[in-house]
C-alpha positions in Angstrom: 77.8 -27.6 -28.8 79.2 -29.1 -31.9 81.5 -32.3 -31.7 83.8 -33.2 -34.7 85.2 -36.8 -34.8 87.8 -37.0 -37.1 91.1 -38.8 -37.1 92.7 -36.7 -39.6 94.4 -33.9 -37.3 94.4 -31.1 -40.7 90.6 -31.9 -41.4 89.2 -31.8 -38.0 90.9 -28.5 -37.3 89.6 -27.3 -40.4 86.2 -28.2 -39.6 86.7 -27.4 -36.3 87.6 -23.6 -37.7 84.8 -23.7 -40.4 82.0 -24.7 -37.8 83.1 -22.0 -35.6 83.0 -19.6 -38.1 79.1 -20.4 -38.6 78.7 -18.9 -35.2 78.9 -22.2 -33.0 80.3 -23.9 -30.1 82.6 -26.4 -31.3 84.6 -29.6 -29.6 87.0 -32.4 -31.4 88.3 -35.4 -31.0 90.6 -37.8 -32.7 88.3 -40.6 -32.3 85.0 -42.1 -31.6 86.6 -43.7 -28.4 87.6 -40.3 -27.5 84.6 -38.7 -27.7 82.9 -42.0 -26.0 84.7 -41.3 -23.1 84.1 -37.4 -22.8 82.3 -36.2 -20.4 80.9 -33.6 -22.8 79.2 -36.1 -24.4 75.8 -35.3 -23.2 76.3 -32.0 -24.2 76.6 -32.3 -27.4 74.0 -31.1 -29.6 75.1 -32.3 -33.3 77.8 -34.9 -33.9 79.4 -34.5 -36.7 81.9 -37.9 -37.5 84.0 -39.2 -40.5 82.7 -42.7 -41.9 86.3 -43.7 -41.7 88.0 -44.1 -39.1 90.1 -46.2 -37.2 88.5 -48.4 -34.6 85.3 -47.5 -34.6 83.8 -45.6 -38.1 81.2 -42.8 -37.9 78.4 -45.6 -38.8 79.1 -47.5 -36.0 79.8 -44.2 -33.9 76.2 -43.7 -34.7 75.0 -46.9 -34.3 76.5 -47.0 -30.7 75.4 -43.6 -29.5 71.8 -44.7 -30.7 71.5 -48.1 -29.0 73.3 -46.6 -25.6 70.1 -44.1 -26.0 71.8 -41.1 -26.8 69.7 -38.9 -29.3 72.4 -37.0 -31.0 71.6 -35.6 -34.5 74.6 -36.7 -36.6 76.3 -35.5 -39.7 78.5 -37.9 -41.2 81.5 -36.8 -44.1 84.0 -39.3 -46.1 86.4 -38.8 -48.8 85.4 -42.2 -50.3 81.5 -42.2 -51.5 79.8 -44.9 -51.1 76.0 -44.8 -52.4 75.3 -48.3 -50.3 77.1 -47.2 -47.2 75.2 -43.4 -47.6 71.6 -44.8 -48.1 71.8 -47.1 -45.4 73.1 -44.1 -42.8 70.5 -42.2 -43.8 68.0 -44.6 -43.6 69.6 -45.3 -39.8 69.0 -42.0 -38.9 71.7 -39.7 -40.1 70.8 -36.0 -40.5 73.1 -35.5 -43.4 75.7 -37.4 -45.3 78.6 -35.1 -47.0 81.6 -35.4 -48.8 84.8 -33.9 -48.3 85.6 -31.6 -49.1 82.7 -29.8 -47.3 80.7 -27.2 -48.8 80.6 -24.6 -46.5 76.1 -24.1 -47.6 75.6 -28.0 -47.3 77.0 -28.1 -44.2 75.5 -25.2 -42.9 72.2 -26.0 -43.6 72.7 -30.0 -42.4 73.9 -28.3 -38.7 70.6 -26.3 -39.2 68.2 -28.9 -39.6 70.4 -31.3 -37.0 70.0 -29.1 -34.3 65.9 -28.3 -35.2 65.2 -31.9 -34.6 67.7 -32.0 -31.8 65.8 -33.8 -28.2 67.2 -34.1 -24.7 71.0 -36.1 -25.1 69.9 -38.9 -23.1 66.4 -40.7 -22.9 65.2 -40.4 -19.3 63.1 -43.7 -19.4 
């Protein structure tokens, strides 16, 4: 399963939509609380997340889900590039960083390679 955190209602549909339309299973949420707090959390097998966001951004969304343990590949997407803020993510983990809008190959291929080095969602140590 695919989760989309977005707080932009017409851009997480879309990519909700999009993803779907590349043949997978797809969840959203308008926030990184949200999806915190969904018990489909350890299902999910890619996390893709909007750098900005209210509350809590995609980096820290990240951030979070790898210091609770959680080991799920994430794609990140903003309107606003930010070279610093994109090197750093990446260098933190992050499976791919886009920008919106999304091309449809890009993203494709990121959810590809995401879910190839996809482990079990929560460490069992």
């Amino acid at each position: 399963m695919i989760s989309i955190v977005d707080d932009d209602q017409s851009f997480r549909e879309s990519m909700r939509q999009l993803v779907i339309l590349l043949g997978y299973t797809v969840e959203t949420f308008p926030s990184a609380s949200d999806f915190l707090a969904s018990p489909l959390l350890p299902e999910t097998a890619c996390l893709v997340a909007d750098v900005q966001m209210a509350g809590m951004t995609g980096v820290e969304l990240h951030g979070h889900l790898v210091d609770a343990g959680y080991a799920i590949p994430t794609i990140l997407v903003t309107a606003y590039s930010d070279e610093a803020v994109r090197d750093q993510a990446l260098r933190d983990g992050v499976v791919c960083f886009l920008s919106k809008p999304v091309d449809v190959d890009h993203l494709d291929r990121c959810l590809r390679s995401a879910l190839r080095s996809a482990t079990p969602s929560k460490d069992s140590s």
